[in-house]
C-alpha positions, 0 to 999 in steps of 0.5 A: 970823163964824168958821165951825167946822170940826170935820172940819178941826179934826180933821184939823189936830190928827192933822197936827201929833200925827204930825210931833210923834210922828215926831220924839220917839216917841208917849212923849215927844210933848207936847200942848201943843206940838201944839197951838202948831203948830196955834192950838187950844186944849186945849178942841178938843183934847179935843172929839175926843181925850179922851186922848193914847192916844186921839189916838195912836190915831187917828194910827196909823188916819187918818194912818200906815195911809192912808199905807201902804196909799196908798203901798205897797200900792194901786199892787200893786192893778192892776199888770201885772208886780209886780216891775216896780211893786215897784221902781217904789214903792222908787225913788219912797220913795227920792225922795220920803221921803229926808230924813224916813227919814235923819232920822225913819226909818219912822213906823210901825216906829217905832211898832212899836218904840216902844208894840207892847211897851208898849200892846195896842192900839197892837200890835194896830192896828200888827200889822194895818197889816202884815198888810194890807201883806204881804197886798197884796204877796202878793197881787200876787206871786201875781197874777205867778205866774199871769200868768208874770211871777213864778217859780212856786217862791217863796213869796208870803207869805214873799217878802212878809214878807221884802220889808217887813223888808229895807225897814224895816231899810233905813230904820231902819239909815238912820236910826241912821246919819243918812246916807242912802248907808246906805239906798241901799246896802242898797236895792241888795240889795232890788233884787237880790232882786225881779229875782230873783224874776222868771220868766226864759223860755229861749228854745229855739234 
C-alpha cells in the first residue's frame, strides 16, 4: 500500500521548482519538466500550487529564504568576533557553492533581477529577505562595536548593505564570466574590506 505524504510531496515539488528556476529564471521554468523530475502527477501538483506564481512564491519563502537566513545570517547570531565569522561564511560559500555560483550565480539575486520589476509580490518577499540579511549582519557588526572587536566609527547599516552588494556582484560577475577565478578576485577585495572593519588596539610602550 502507497502511503501519501503530502509534507514530502511538497517538499519534492518546491526541490525540483528551484533547480528548475535556478537554471532557466522563474519566467522560462516549466512545469512539466519539474514534474518529470519529480514522478507527480499535475494533480498534486496543483493540490498544493494552484498557480505557477503560487509555487514561485513558495520557493522564494521555503526554500531561497531558509537557506539565506541559514547561511549567512544564523551563524552572525552568536559569534564572539563578526569579522572573524564573517569570512568564515565567505570562504565556506566559496567551497561549498562554487560550481552553482559560476554556473547559476546567486538564486535570490537572480530573482531580484529577474520578477522584482515585474511582479509585487515577488519584490516585496525578495526585498524582506534582504533586509533580514542586512539586518543580521548589522546587528552582529554593532554587537562588535560593543565588544571592541569592530571600529567604533563605521556604520553598521551601511557597512551591511555595502557587504551583501560586494557579495552579489562577486557572484554575479562570476556568473556572466562563467569562471570562478573572477569570484575569487573580487573576493580578495571583500576580505580587505572586513579587515579593515576591525578595531586595532596600539599598544602603548
Amino acid at each position: 500500500m502507497i502511503v501519501k505524504n503530502p509534507d514530502q510531496t511538497r517538499k519534492m515539488l518546491l526541490q525540483a521548482a528551484y533547480l528548475e528556476i535556478q537554471r532557466n529564471g522563474f519566467q522560462a521554468a516549466c512545469l512539466a519538466s519539474i514534474l518529470a523530475h519529480t514522478n507527480l502527477t499535475k494533480g498534486a501538483l496543483y493540490h498544493h500550487f494552484p498557480n505557477k506564481l503560487t509555487l514561485g512564491y513558495a520557493v522564494v519563502d521555503d526554500i531561497i529564504r531558509e537557506d539565506i537566513i541559514g547561511f549567512w545570517v544564523t551563524p552572525l547570531e552568536d559569534c564572539e568576533n563578526p569579522i572573524d565569522c564573517l569570512l568564515n561564511i565567505i570562504y565556506r560559500a566559496g567551497e561549498e557553492y562554487r560550481q552553482e555560483y559560476e554556473r547559476c550565480g546567486c538564486p535570490l539575486n537572480n530573482l531580484a533581477q529577474e520578477m522584482s520589476p515585474v511582479d509585487e509580490i515577488f519584490r516585496q518577499k525578495i526585498n524582506h529577505i534582504y533586509v533580514l540579511w542586512r539586518q543580521g549582519i548589522s546587528q552582529a557588526l554593532t554587537k562588535g562595536q560593543t565588544d571592541g572587536s569592530v571600529r567604533p566609527d563605521i556604520q553598521p547599516e551601511a557597512a551591511a548593505t555595502f557587504i551583501i552588494a560586494a557579495i552579489e556582484g562577486c557572484v554575479g560577475m562570476a556568473k556572466n564570466a562563467q569562471d570562478i577565478n573572477v569570484l575569487y578576485k573580487c573576493g580578495v577585495g571583500l576580505v580587505h574590506y572586513l579587515e579593515s572593519l576591525r578595531l586595532v588596539l596600539v599598544k602603548e610602550n
